[in-house]
N, C-alpha and C positions, 0 to 999 in steps of 0.2 A: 453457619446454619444453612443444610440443605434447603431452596427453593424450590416449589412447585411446576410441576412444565405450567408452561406460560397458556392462558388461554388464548382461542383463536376465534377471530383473526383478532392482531394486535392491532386495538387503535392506536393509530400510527400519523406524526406530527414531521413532518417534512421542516429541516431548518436549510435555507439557502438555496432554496428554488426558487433562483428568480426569473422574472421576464426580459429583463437586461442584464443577468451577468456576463462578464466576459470571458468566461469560463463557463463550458456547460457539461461537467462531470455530474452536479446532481441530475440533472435533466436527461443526459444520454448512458450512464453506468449505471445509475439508482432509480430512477423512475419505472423504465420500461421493468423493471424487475417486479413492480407493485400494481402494474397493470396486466397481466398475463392472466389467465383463470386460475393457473396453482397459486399466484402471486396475488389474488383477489380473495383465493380462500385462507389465505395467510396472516395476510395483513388490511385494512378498513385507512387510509388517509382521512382523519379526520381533523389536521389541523396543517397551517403552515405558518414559520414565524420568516418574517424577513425584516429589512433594516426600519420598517414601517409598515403601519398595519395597510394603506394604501398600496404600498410595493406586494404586498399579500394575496391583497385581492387581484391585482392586475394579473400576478401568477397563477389565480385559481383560473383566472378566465382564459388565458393564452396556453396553457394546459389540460384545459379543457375539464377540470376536476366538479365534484359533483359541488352543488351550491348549499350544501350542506358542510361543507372545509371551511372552519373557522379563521379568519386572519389573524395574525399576533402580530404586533409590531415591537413586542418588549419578552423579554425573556421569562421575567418574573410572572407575568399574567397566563404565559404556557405553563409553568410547573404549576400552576394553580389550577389551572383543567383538569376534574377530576373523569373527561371522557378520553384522556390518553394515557397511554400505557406505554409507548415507547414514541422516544426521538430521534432520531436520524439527521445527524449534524454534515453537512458539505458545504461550510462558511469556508472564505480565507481560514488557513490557519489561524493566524492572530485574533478571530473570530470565535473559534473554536469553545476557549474556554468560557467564556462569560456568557454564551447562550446556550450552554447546554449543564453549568454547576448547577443551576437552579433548579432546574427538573432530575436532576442527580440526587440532590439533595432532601427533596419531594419524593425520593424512592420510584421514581420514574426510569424503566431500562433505557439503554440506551446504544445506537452506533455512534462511533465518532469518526471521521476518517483521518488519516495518517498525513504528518505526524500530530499529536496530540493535542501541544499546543505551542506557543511560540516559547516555551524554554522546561528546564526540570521544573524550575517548581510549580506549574501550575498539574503538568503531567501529576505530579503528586500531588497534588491537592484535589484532584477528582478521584485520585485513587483512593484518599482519604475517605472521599462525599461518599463514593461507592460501597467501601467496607461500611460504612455506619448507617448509611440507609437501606445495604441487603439490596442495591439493584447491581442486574447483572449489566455490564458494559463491554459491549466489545469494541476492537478498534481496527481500522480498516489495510491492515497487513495481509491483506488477500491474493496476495505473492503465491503464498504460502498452499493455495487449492486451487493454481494453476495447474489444467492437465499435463504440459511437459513436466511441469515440478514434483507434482504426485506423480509420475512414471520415473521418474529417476529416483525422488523414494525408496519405490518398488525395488527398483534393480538394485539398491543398497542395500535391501531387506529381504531379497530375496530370490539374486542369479547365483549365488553361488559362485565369485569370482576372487572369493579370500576376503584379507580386509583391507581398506582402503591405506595408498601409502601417501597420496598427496592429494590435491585439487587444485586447477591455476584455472584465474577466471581473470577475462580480458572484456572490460565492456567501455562503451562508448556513448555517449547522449546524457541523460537529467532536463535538456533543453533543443530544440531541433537545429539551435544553430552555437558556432563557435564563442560571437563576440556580439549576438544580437538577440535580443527579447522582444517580446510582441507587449505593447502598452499594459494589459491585463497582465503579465507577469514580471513587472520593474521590480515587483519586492524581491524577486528571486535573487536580487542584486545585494539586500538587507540583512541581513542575519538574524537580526532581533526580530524579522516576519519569524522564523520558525520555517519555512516553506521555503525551499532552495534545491539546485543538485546535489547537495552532501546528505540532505536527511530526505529527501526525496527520490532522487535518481540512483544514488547508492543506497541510502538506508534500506528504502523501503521496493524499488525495485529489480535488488539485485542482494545487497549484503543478509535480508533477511533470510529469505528464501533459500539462499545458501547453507546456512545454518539451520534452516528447520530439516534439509537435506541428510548433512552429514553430522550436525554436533555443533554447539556451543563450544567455539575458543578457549582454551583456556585463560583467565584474564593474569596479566603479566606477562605472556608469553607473545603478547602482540605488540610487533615493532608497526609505525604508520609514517608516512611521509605526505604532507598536504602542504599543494603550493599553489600559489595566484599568481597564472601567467598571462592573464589578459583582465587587468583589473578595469579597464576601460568598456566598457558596455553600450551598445548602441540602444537606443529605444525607439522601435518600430511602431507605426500605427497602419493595421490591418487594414482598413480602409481605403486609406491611398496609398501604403507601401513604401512611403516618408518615413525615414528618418528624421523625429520630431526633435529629440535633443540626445548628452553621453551623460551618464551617470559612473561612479566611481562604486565598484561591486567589494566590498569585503568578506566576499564566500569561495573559499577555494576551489579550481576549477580542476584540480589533476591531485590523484593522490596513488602509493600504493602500498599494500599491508601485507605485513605476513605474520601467519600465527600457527602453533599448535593447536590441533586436538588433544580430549584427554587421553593417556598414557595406556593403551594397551585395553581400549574399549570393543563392544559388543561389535563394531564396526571398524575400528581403525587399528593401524597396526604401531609402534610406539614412533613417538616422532612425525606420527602425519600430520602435515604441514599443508596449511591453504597459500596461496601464492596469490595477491588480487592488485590490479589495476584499473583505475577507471578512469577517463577522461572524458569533459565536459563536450560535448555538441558533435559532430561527424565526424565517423572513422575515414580513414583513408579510401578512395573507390574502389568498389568490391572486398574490402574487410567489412564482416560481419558488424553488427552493433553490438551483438551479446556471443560471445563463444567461452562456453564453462567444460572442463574436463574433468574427471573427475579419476584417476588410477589407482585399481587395483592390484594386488599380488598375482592374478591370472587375467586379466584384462582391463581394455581402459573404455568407457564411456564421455563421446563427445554429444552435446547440446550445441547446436548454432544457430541465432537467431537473425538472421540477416537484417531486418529493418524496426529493431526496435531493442530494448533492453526491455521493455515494462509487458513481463508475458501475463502480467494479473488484465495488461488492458488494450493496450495499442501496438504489439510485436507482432502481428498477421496477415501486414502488406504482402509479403513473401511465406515462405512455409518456415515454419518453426521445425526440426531436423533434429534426430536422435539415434548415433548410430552408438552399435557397441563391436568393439575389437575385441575378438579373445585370438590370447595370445598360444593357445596349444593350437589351433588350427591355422591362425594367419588370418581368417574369416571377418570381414566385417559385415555385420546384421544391423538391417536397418528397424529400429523402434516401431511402432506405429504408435497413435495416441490417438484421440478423439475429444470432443466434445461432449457430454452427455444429451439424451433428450431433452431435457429442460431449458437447458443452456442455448440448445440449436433455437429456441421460441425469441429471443431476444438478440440486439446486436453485440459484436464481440466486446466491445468498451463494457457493457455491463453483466459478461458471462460470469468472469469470477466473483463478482459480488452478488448475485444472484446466490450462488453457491454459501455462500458465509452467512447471505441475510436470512433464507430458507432455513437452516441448519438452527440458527440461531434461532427463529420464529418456532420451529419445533422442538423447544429445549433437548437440542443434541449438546454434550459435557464441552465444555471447554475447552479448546485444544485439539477436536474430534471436528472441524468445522469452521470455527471461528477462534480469533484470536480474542483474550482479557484483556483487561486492561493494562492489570498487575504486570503480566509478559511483556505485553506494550511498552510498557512504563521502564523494566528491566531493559529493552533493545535501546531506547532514545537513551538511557544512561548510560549504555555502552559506547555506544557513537559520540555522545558528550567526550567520555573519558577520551575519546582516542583524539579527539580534535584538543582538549586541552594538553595532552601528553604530546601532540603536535607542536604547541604555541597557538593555537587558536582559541 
């Protein structure tokens, strides 16, 4: 059943903005995005839940929010607010599902961010909440309306270079170092978190966005290779820069796939084949972190992003780079891309989200904007399958 555009601004419940986390993705990619004036005429903070209604308030005060933000310290007492209308989840992973089903449940819309949650079946079970409560849920694969990614789109949809025969993508990171984690991210080491370089640093910052580019894989046609070659893991504390203790990581840190397209599609031509490799923490000096190609029947298009893979959030220490070869001239043309106005009012860690949460706040369709859940839910079962077709 068709929904109504949403009214505005959405009272809007903030989950996992805390004063002490050790992680500040809600605070620096989602916040600033609800503090702007277009982002005030969008959306109303009227509540925050954290792991206690004390941890809430301390939030409302060191972010300065108006004293009218309700604290939550329990899940269940949020989806009972009958003055919010949408939640915005940036808990741990493992967090994820049990603070945000309730208000799902309650027909409450909702953000989550990526990935879901710590396995399928919970992914499925708010997909469940969602169909039967009629709330819309997006989730946070905002890879996906990153400006280099939408300009290479474009050229897919619309240089006129034939149709595509291959794509080989060569990236590097999920974590900023090889064999060592900063105290706030040991789970990365867990599998059962859910939150890792496999569904993180590949899922979500690279293998997504590839695919929303050129085409869905065809499934069976993907061969995958994942291996752990540093299962020894150091744990850093930020603080003094100590190595505090080694933990044992059962999350692969090097893998690589190859798959077809479908057969003779709007885009590709039979037999085009993705070619992908990624390994966990820094590339060699002066290899790129992310370099994606992408060949045509009459020209090839390179992306290179020197210091970072994640172009949804933190690839823009160095310039993000888009040339295209066409091969009747020899010619290589450098891309331009941009920012939009909106985007430039906030810092880059919260550009693409900005993009998705707006889109979303003005019931633009699904897909046109923002990612569902349902989608969501289909990519983390993809990535499932290739790691169990792995051994993992």
């Amino acid at each position: 059943m068709a929904r109504p555009a949403p009214q505005k601004p959405l009272r809007t419940a903030l989950i996992g903005l805390s004063a002490s986390a050790v992680t500040s993705w809600a605070s620096t990619a989602h916040l600033p995005n609800f503090l702007t004036a277009t982002g005030r005429s969008k959306f109303t903070i009227t509540a925050l839940l954290n792991s206690s209604t004390e941890a809430a308030q301390e939030a409302i005060k060191t972010y300065d929010l108006s004293l009218a933000t309700k604290p939550y310290g329990n899940p269940s007492d949020l989806a009972k607010d009958p003055e919010v209308d949408f939640v915005v989840c940036n808990t741990r992973v493992d967090k994820h599902y049990e603070t945000t089903l309730a208000s799902i449940k309650a027909g409450k819309d909702a953000y989550i961010e990526w990935p879901i949650g710590s396995d399928i079946a919970q992914a499925r079970e708010l997909v469940v909440a969602s169909q039967e409560s009629n709330a819309r849920v997006a989730v946070g694969l905002q890879g996906r309306w990153a400006p280099p990614v939408l300009k290479l789109k474009e050229i897919v949809e619309q240089a006129g270079l034939g149709k595509i025969l291959s794509s080989e993508v060569r990236a590097y990171g999920g974590t900023n170092h090889r064999g060592v984690l900063p105290v706030g991210l040991k789970y990365f080491a867990e599998r059962k978190v859910g939150g890792n370089p496999i569904t993180i640093g590949f899922g979500h910052a690279v293998i997504d966005f590839v695919q929303f580019v050129v085409g869905e894989l065809i499934p069976g046609t993907v061969h995958t290779r994942f291996e752990l070659q540093r299962p020894e893991i150091r744990i850093r504390d930020p603080k003094s820069g100590r190595i505090i203790e080694t933990v044992r990581s059962d999350v692969p840190d090097l893998l690589s796939l190859d798959g077809l397209w479908p057969t003779a599609s709007e885009y590709t031509a039979d037999n085009a084949t993705l070619l992908f490799q990624f390994r966990r923490g820094q590339p060699f000096p002066g290899t790129p972190s992310l370099e994606w190609r992408i060949n045509f029947e009459d020209g090839e298009v390179r992306l290179v992003s020197p210091s970072g893979i994640s172009l949804q959030a933190a690839a823009y220490d160095e310039p993000v780079t888009i040339q295209l070869h066409h091969f009747d001239t020899e010619k290589v043309e450098n891309i331009e891309w941009d920012w939009n106005s909106l985007q430039k009012e906030v810092p880059i860690r919260a550009r693409t989200v900005l993009s998705c949460l707006y889109a979303f706040a003005d019931g633009v369709r699904e897909g046109y904007g923002w990612v569902g859940i349902e989608d969501a839910a289909r990519r983390a079962e993809q990535i499932e399958g290739w790691l169990k077709e792995g051994g993992w």
